[in-house]
C-alpha positions in Angstrom: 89.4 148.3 114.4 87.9 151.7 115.3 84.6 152.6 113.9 83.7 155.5 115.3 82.6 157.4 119.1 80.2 156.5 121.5 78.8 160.1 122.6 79.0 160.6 127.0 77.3 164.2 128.3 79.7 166.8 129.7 78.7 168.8 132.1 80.7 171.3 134.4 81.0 171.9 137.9 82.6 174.8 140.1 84.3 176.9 140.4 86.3 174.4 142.5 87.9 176.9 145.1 90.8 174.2 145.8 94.5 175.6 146.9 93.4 179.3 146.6 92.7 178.3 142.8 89.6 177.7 141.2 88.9 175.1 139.0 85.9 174.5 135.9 86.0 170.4 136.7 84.5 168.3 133.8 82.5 165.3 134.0 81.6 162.7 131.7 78.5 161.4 132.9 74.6 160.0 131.8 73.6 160.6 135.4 72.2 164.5 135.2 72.0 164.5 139.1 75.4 163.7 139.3 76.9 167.0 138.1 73.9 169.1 139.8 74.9 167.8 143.3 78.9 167.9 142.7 78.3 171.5 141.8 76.3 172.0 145.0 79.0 170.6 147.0 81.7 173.3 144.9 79.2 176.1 146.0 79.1 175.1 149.9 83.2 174.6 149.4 83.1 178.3 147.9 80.9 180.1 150.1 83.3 178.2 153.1 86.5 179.7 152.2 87.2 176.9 149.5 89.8 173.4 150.3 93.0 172.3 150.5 94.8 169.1 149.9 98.0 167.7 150.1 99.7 165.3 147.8 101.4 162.4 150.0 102.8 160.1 147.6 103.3 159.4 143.6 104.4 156.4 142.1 103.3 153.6 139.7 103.4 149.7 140.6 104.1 146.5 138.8 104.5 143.3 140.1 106.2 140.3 138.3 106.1 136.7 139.8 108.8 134.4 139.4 109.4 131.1 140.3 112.4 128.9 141.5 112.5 125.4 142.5 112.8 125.9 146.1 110.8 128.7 148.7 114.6 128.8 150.1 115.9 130.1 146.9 113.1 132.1 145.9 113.6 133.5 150.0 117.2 134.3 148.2 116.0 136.8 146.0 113.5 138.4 148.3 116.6 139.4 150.1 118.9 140.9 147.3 115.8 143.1 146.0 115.1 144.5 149.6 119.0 144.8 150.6 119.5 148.8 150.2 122.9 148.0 149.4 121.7 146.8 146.1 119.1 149.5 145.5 121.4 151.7 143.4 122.2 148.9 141.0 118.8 147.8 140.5 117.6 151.7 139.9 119.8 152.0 137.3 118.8 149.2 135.3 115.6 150.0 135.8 115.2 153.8 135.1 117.0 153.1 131.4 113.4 152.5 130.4 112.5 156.3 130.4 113.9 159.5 131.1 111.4 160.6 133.5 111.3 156.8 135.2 112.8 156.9 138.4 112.6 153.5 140.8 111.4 154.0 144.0 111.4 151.0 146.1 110.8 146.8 145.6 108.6 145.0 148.2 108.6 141.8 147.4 106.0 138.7 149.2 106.8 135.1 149.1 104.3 132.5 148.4 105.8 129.2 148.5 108.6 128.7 146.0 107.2 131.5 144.4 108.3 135.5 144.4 106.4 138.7 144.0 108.0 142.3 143.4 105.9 144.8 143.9 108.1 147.6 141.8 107.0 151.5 142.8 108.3 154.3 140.4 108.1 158.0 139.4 106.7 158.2 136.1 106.6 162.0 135.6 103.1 163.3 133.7 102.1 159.9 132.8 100.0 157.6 134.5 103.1 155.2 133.2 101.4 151.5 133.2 104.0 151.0 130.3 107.1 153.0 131.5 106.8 151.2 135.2 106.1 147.2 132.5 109.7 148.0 130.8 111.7 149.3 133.6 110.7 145.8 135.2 111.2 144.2 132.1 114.9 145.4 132.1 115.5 144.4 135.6 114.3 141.0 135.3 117.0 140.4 132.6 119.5 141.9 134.6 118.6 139.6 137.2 118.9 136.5 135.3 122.6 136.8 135.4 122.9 136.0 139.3 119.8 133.9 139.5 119.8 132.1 136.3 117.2 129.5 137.4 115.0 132.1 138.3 111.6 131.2 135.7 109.7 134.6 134.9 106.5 133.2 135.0 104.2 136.7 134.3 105.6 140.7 134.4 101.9 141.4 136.0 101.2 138.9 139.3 98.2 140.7 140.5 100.7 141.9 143.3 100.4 145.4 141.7 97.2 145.5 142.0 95.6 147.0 138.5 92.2 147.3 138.0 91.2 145.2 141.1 90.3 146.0 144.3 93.7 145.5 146.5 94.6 146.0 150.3 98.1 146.2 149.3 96.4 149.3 146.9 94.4 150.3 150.1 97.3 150.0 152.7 100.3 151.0 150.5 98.9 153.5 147.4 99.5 153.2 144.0 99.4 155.8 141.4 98.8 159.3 143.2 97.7 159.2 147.3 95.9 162.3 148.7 94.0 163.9 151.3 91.4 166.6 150.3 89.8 168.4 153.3 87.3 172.2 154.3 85.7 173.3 156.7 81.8 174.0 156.1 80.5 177.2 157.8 77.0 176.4 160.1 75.0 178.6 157.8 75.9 177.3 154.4 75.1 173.9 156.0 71.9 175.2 156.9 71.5 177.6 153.5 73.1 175.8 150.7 73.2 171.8 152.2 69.4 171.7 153.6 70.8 170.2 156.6 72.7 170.4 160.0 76.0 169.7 160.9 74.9 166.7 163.4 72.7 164.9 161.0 75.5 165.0 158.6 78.2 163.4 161.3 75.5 160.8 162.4 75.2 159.6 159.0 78.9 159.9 158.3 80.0 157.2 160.5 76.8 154.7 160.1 77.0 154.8 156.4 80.7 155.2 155.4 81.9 153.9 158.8 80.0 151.5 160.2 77.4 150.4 157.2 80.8 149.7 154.6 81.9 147.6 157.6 79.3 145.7 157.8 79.0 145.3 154.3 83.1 144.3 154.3 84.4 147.0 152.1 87.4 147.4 151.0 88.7 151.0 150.7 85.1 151.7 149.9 84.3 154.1 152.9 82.5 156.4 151.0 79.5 157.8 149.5 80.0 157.6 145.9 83.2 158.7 145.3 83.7 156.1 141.9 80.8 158.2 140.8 83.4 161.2 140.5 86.1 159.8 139.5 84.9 157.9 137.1 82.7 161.1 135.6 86.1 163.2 134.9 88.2 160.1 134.2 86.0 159.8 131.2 86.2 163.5 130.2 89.8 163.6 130.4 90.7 160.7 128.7 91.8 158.5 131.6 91.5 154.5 131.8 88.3 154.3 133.0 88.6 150.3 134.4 91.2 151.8 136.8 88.2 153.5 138.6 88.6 150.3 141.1 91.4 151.2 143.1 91.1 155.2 142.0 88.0 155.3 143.9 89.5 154.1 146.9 88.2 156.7 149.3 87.2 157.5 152.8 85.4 159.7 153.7 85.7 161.9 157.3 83.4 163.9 159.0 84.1 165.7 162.4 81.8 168.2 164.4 84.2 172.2 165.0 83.7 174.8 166.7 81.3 173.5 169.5 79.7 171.2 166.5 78.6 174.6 164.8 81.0 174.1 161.7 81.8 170.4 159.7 85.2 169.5 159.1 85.2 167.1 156.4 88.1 165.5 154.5 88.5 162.9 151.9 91.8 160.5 151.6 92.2 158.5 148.6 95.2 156.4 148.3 95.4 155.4 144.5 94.3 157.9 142.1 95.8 156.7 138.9 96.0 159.4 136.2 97.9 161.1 133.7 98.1 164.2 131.8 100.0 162.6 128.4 99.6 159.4 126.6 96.7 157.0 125.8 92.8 159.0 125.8 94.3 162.0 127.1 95.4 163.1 123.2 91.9 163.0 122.1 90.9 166.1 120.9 87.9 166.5 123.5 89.4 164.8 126.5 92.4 167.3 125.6 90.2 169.9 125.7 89.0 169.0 129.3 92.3 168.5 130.7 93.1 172.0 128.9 90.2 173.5 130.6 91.8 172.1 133.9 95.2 173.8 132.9 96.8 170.3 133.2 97.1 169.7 129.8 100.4 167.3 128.1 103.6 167.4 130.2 104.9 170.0 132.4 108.2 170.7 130.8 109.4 173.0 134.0 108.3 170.8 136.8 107.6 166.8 135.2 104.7 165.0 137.0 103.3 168.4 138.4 100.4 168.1 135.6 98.9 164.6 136.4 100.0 165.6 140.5 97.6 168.2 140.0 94.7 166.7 138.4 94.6 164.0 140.7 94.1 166.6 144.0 91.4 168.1 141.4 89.7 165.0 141.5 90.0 164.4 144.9 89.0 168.1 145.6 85.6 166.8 143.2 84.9 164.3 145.4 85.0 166.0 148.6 82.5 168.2 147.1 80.7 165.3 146.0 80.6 163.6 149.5 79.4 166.5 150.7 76.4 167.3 148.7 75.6 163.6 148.8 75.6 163.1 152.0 73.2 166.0 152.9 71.2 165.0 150.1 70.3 161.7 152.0 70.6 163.5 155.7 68.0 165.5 154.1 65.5 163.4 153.0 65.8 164.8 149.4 67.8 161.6 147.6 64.7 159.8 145.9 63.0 163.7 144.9 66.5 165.1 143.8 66.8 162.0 141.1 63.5 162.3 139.9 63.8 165.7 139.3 67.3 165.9 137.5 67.4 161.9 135.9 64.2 162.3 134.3 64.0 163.9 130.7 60.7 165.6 129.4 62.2 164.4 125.4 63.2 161.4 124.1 66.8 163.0 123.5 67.9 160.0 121.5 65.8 161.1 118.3 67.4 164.5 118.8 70.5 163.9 116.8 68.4 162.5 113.6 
């Protein structure tokens, strides 16, 4: 029942200098700080020689829980799913879904009499929630044939994990897992970041080390790095309640060169994106991911648009981490916000 759009700010940050390309990154946002200090941490990134990142894995989770009237028969299944010999079978069952699905493995965890598979697939330029749902769906039926008293109590058994924060989301990935990482010169630390290269290391491993484990955080070893991702999720027409486990994030910070230079890096294990389907055909979140480059499916190379977009984000934020994290190593967090979140007119009579 769609009435109408709730209107979000865009702003723009960059250039990105990420891979040797550089990038115009959107972001969605009511915080006006927000884009202000990402684009402060594209300018150090810039005047540093830029980032690189590497893309370590890709591929979409769903786990369905049966039940059986025994753990020993349930125990029975665990072992077909994991048994390589069967693997071949059960992919291609599973990839009739879609001709860009493509299984990758089952792990499966027993609790009691009851079974959870944790299905992991290629899903090409989607983000592929639905493509992942019916290639499990298929399997399951296929399954019921040797294990007829298995009782498919729910395709989604939390063992995924969507929307929630997971360890197995943490530990294992889901979606797209990658490492972002630069190398800060001394004098754009000093220049552009209004700090030093030891106060931002101090403050690296009290805060995102040692404060979010304290605080018993759970991939959450970060600055703000939801505050990103959620920003261009929003602008590109992502689901923005899978923020959770996309934010997963932490944060590195290492002293170079005889602690002139930072080395800082960000790995984030479960960026969940897609460059087709759902918000993404929008006509302004197209228009974002177009600006990106990344926009629909890469006919030549499937899955290389959303593969992309997710290291953009990730180069984001490392370059919000970093601009962050001087801001507070600085002393210039509560001035910054006062300066940038504070409007001198009511801009919410602006559009009558």
């Amino acid at each position: 029942m769609p009435i109408g759009f709730v209107q979000i700010p865009v702003g723009i940050v960059g250039p990105l200098l990420l891979d040797d390309y550089e990038y115009s990154v959107p972001m969605a946002t009511t915080e006006g700080c927000l884009v202000a200090s990402t684009n402060r941490g594209c300018k150090a990134i810039y005047a540093s020689g830029g980032a690189t990142s590497a893309l370590l894995k890709d591929g979409m989770t769903r786990a369905p829980v049966v039940r059986f009237g025994s753990a020993k028969r349930a125990a029975e299944l665990k072992f077909f799913m994991e048994n390589p010999d069967n693997f071949d079978t059960l992919a291609v069952v599973f990839n009739r879904s879609s001709r860009f699905a493509r299984l990758q493995g089952v792990h499966c965890s027993i609790a009691g009499k009851n079974l959870f598979m944790r299905f992991c697939c290629g899903t090409g330029d989607a983000m592929g929630m639905n493509m992942v749902s019916k290639g499990v769906q298929n399997v399951l039926e296929f399954l019921q044939n040797d294990f007829p008293d298995m009782d498919v109590i729910g395709i989604s058994g939390n063992f995924c994990s969507d929307k929630k924060p997971a360890a197995v989301n943490w530990i294992e990935g889901r979606g797209k897992s990658v490492v972002c990482e630069a190398i800060i010169k001394e004098e754009v630390v000093k220049k552009v970041l209004k700090t030093s290269v030891s106060s931002l290391v101090e403050l690296n491993v009290l805060k995102n080390l040692a404060g979010s484990a304290v605080a018993g955080s759970l991939g959450g070893f970060n600055a703000h790095a939801s505050n990103i991702v959620s920003a261009i999720f929003i602008a590109t027409g992502q689901d923005p309640a899978q923020n959770v486990e996309s934010s997963h994030c932490i944060t590195m910070m290492e002293p170079l060169n005889d602690g002139k230079d930072l080395h800082i890096s960000v790995t984030m294990p479960s960026i969940e994106v897609g460059t087709v389907g759902g918000g993404t055909q929008l006509a302004s979140q197209s228009a974002c991911l177009n600006l990106l480059g990344v926009k629909g499916a890469n006919r030549e190379s499937p899955g290389s648009n959303s593969r992309l977009l997710a290291t953009i984000i990730a180069g984001a934020v490392l370059a919000g981490e970093l601009s962050l994290m001087s801001a507070i190593a600085a002393g210039q967090l509560v001035k910054s916000h006062m300066k940038y979140n504070r409007s001198s007119k009511d801009v919410s009579k602006v559009g009558s």
